[in-house]
SEKE-239329 format. One record per atom (N, C-alpha, C): x, y, z. Coordinates in pm, whole numbers, padded with zeros to 5 digits, always signed. Example, Ala and Ser with C-alpha at 12.3 -4.5 7.8 and 13.67 -1.06 7.14 Angstrom:
% residues 2
+01319-00569+00780;+01230-00450+00780;+01320-00330+00780;+01285-00225+00708;+01367-00106+00714;+01290+00003+00787;
This chain:
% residues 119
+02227-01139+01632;+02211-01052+01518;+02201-00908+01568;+02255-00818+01511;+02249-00662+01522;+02159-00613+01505;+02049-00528+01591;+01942-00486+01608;+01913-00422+01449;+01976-00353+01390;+01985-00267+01237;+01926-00394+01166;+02009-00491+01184;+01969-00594+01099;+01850-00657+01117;+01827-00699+01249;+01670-00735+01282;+01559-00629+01213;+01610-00528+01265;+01495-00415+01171;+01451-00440+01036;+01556-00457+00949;+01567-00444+00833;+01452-00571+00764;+01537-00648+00884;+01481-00819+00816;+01313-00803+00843;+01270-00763+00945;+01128-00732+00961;+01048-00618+00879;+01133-00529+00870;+01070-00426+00765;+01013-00532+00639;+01150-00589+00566;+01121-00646+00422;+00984-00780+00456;+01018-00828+00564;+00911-00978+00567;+00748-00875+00600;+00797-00812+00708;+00650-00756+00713;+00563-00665+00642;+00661-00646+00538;+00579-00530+00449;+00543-00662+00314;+00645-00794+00328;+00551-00869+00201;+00480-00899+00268;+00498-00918+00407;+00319-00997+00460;+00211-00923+00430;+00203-00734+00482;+00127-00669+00393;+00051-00666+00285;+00152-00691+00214;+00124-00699+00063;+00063-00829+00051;+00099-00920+00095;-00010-01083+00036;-00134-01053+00101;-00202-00963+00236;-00288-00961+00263;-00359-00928+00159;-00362-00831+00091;-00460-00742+00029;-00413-00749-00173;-00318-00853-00193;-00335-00849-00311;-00437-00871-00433;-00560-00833-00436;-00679-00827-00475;-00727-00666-00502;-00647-00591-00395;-00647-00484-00411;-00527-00370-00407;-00526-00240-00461;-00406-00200-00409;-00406-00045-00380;-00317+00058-00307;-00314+00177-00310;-00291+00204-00381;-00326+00344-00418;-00278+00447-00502;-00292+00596-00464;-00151+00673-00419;-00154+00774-00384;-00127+00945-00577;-00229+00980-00556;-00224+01059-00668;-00215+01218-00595;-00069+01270-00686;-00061+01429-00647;-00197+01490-00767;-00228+01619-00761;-00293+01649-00838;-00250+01823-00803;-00195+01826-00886;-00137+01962-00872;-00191+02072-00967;-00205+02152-00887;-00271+02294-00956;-00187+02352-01037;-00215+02403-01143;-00152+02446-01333;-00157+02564-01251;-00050+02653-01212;-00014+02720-01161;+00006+02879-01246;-00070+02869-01378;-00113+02960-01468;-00272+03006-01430;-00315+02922-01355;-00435+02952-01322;-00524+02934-01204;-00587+03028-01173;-00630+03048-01012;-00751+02970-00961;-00791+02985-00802;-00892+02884-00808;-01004+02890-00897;-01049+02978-00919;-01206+03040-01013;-01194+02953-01123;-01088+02951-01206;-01087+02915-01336;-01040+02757-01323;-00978+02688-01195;-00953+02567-01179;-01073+02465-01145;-01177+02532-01085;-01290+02486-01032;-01432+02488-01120;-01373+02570-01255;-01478+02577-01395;-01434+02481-01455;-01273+02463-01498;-01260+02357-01551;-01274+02217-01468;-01288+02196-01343;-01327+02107-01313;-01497+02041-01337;-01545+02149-01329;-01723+02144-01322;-01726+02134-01452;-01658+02162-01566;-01657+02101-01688;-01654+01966-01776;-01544+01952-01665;-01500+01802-01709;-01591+01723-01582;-01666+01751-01536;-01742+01655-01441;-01657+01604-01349;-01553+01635-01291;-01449+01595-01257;-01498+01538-01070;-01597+01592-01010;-01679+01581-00896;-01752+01389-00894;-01770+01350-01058;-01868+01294-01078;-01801+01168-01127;-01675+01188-01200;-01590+01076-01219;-01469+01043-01114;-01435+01095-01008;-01322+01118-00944;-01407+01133-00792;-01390+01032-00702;-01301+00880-00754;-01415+00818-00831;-01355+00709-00892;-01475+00614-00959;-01526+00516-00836;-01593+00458-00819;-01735+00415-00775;-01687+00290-00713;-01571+00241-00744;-01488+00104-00699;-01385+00134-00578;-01348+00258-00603;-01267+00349-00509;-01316+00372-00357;-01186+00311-00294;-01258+00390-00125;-01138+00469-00132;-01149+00601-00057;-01073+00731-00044;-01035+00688+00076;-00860+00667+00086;-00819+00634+00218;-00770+00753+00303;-00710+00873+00208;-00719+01031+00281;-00704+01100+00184;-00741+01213+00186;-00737+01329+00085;-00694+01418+00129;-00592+01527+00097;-00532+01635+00195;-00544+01740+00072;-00544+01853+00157;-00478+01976+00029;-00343+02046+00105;-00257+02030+00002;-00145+02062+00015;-00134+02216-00028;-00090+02313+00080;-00078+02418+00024;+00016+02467-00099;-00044+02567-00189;+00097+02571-00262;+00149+02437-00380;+00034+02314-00361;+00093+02208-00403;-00056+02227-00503;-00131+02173-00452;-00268+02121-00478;-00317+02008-00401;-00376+01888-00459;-00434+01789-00357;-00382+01656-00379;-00382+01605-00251;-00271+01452-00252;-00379+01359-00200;-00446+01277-00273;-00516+01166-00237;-00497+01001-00276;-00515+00973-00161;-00455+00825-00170;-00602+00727-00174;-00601+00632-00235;-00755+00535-00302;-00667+00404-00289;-00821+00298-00239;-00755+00153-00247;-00853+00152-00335;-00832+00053-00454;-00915-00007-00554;-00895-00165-00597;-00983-00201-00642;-00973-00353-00651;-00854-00350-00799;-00725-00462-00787;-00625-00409-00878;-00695-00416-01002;-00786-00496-01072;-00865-00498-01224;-00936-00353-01251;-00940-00249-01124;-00968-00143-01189;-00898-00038-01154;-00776-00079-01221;-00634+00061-01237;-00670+00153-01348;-00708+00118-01445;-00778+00156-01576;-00888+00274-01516;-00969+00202-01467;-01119+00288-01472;-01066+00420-01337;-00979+00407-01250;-00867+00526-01163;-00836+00629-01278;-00785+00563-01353;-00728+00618-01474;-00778+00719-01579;-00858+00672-01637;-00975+00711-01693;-01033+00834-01599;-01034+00834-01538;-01144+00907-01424;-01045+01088-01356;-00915+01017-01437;-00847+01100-01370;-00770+01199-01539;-00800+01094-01607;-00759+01183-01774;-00864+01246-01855;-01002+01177-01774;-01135+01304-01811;-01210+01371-01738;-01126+01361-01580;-01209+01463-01507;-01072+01582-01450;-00993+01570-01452;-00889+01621-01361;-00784+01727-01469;-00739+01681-01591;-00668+01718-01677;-00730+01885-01766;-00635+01945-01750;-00660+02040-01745;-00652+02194-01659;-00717+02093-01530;-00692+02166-01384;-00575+02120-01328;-00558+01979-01368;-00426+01959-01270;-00311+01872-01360;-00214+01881-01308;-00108+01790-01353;-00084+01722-01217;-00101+01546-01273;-00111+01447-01187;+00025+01360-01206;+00037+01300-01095;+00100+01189-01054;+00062+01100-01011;+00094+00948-01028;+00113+00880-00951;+00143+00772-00852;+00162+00718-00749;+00185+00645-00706;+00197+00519-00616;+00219+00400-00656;+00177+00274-00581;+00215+00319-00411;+00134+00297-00364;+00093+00317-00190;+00076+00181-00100;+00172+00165+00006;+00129+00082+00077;+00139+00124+00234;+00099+00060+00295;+00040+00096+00435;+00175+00079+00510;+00249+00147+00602;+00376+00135+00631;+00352+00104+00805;+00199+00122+00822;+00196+00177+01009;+00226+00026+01060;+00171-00068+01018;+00154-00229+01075;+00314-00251+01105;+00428-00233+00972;+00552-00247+00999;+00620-00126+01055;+00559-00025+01107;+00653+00049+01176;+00663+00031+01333;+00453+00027+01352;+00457-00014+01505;+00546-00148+01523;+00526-00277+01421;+00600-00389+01476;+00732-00379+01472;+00827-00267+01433;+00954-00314+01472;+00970-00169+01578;+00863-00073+01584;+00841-00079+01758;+00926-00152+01877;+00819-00275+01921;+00815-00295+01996;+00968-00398+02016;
């Protein structure tokens, strides 16, 4: 078999193996982008408004990295147990909205299948 092809075939098996590990839970990478009408002062009132410190993340949430993107705003990625996509949700349409326009998106861990078709 052609090495391209070996790759390929291991990418797809090892990223469902991934995925059956942890189906109980899942990523979620969220942009949160700064309303670009308005500066930090007034992004960081409406945050302290909406409690946004206090709901975000919710309490089920582990924060797997949080970055600030310059120019962008902030890109944070959360594993949560999948029964609470909702309460992510929630947390992010009454603490965040306003200050930011969000995205976002299903996340999975890519390092396990990159080192293994490594080697």
């Amino acid at each position: 078999m052609k090495p391209f092809v070996i790759l390929i075939i291991s990418l797809i098996l090892g990223g469902s193996a991934h995925a059956q590990q942890s189906q109980d839970s899942i990523m979620i990478t969220i942009f949160l982008k700064h309303q670009e009408d308005k500066n930090l002062d007034s992004l960081q009132m409406i945050q302290k408004k909406n409690h946004f410190g206090e709901l975000f993340p919710p309490k089920s949430a582990r924060v797997v990295s949080w970055y600030v993107m310059m120019g962008i705003g902030q890109v944070v990625t959360v594993k949560i147990p999948a029964s609470e996509l909702r309460t992510l949700n929630l947390s992010i349409e009454k603490g965040a909205w306003g200050a930011f326009n969000t995205e976002f998106y299903p996340t999975y861990d890519y390092m396990p299948v990159w080192k293994s078709a490594q080697k």
